[in-house]
C-alpha positions as CSV (number, residue, x, y, z in Angstrom):
1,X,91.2,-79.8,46.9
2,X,94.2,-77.6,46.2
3,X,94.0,-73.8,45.9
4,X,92.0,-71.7,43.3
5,X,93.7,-69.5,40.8
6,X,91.3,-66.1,40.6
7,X,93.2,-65.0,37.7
8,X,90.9,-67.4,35.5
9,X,87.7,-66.2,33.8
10,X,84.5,-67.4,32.2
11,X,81.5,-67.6,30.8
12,X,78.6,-67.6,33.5
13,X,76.0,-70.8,32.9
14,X,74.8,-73.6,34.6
15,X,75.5,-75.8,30.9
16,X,76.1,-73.7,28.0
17,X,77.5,-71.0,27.4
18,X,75.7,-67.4,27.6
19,X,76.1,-67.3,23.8
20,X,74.3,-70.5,23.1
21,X,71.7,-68.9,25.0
22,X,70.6,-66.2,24.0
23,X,71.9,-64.6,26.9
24,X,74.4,-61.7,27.4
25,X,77.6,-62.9,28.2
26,X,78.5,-61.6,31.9
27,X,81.9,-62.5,33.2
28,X,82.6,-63.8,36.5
29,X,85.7,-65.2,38.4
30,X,85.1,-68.6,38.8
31,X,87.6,-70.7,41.3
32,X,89.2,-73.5,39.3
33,X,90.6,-76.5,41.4
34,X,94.7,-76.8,41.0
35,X,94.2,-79.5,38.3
36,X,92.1,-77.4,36.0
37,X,94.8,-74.3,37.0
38,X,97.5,-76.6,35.9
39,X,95.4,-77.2,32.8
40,X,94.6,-74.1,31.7
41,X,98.4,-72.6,32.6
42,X,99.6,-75.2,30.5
43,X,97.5,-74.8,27.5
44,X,98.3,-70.7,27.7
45,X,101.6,-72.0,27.5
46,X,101.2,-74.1,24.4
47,X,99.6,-71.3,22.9
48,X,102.4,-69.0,23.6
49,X,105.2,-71.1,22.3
50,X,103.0,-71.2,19.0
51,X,103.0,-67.3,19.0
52,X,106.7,-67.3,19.5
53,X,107.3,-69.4,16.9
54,X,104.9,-67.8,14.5
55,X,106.8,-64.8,15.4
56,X,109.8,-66.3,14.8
57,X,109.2,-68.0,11.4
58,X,107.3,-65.3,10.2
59,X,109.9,-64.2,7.3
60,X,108.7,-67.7,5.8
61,X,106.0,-67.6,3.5
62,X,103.7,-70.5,4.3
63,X,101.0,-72.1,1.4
64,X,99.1,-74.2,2.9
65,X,98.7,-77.5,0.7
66,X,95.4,-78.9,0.0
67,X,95.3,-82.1,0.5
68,X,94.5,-84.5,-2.0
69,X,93.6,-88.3,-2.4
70,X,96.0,-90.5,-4.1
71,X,94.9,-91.3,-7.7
72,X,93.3,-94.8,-8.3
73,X,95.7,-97.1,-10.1
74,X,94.9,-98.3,-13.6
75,X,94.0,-101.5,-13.0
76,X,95.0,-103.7,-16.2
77,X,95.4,-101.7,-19.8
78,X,93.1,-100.8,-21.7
79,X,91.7,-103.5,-24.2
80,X,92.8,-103.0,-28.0
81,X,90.9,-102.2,-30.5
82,X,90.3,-104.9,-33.9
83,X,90.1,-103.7,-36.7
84,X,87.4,-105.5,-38.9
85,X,90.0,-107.1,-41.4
86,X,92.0,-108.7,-37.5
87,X,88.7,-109.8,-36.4
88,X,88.1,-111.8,-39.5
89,X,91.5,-113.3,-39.5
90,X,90.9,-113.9,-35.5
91,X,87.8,-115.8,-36.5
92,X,89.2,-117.6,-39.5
93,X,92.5,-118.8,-37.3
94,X,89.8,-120.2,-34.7
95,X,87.9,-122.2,-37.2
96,X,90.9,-123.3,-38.7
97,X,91.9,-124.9,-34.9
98,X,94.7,-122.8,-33.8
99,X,94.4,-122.0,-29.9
100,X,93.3,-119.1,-28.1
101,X,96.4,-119.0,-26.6
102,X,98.4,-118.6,-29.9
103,X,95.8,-116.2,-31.4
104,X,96.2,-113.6,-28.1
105,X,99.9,-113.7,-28.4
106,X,99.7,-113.5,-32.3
107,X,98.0,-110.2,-31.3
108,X,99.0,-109.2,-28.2
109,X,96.0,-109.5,-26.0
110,X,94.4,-111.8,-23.3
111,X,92.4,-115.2,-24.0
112,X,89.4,-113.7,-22.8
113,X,89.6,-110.7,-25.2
114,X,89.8,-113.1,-27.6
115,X,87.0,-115.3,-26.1
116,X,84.6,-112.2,-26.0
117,X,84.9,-111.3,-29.8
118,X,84.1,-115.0,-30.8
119,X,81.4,-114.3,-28.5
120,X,80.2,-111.2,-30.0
121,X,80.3,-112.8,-33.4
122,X,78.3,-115.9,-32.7
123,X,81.1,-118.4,-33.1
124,X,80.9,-121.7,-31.0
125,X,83.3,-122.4,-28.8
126,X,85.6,-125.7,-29.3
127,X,85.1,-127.8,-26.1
128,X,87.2,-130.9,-25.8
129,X,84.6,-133.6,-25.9
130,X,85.1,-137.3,-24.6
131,X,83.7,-139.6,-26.9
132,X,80.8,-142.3,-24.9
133,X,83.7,-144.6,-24.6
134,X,85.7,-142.2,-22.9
135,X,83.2,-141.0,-20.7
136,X,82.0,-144.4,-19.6
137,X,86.0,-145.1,-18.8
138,X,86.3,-141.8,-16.8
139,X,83.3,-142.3,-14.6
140,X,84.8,-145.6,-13.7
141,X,87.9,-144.3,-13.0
142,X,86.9,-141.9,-10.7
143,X,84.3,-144.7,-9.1
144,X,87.6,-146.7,-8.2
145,X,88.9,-143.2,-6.8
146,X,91.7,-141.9,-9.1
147,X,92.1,-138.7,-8.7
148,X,91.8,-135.5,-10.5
149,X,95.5,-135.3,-11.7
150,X,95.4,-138.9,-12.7
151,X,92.4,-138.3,-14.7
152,X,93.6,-135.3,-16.3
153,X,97.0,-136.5,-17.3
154,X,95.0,-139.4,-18.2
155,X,92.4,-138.4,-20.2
156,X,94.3,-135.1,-21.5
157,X,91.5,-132.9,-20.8
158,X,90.7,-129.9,-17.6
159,X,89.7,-130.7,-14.0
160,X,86.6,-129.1,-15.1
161,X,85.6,-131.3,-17.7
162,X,86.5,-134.6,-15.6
163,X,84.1,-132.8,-12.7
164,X,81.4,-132.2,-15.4
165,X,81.2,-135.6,-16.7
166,X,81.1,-137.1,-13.1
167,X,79.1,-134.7,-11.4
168,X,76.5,-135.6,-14.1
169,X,76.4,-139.5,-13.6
170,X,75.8,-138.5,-9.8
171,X,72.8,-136.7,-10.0
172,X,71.1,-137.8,-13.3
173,X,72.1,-141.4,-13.6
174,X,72.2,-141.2,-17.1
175,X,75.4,-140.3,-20.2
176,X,75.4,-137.0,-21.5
């Protein structure tokens, strides 16, 4: 290969070092080939610039900065509180047919917030039914292939409901 530097030194072992083996460390010179010269010459240097610079900068007091993890971001807000005289009047608007839209912007909170305390208290939930007539027209409809937005506009009620009604003559065979 290229020539050896005998300036470089280390540990004696076959695959560890002495130190790893219970051994006391003997030092030998070893004969590096030019690339691992080059190698070790360069690293020495690397090492030295950092010293110099060190050196250099030393007037500057250095903290080194623990390094954190960013903070999770609140996802959302945290849901209100109702008092027990709002969750009355919540209830009572309800039964009285207002939406659950109005009543979460009457109290500045989402639908399902709203949905969860009629929950919580036991009160049914108003579904949009279709009368048998209706029903019987609808599955008919969609038997001839309108589609969903025809029904809907049609019909004034959800996808969901249409795909509930029809879904159900598939498999049972029979009106709900």
């Amino acid at each position: 290969m290229g020539t050896a530097s005998e300036c470089c030194v280390a540990p004696a072992g076959r695959y560890a070092p002495p130190c790893l083996r219970n051994e006391t460390p003997t030092l030998q010179t070893v004969r590096l080939s030019h690339c691992d010269a080059t190698k070790l010459h360069q690293i020495r240097g690397a090492v030295e610039a950092a010293s110099k610079i060190k050196q250099k900068y030393r007037h500057v007091a250095y903290t080194p900065i623990k390094p954190t993890l960013p903070q999770k971001k609140q996802r959302g807000r945290r849901p209100r509180s109702f008092t027990p005289d709002e969750t009355k009047s919540l209830i009572a608007d309800y039964q009285a047919g207002v939406s659950v839209r109005a009543i979460s912007e009457k109290f500045g909170c989402s639908r399902s917030i709203i949905q969860r305390i009629l929950q919580v208290n036991d009160i049914p939930r108003r579904t949009p039914d279709l009368t048998a007539e209706q029903v019987e027209a609808l599955r008919k409809r969609r038997a001839e292939g309108a589609t969903y937005a025809q029904l809907v506009k049609e019909f004034r009620v959800s996808k969901r409901t249409i795909s509930k009604y029809t879904a159900s003559s598939a498999t049972t065979g029979q009106e709900r």
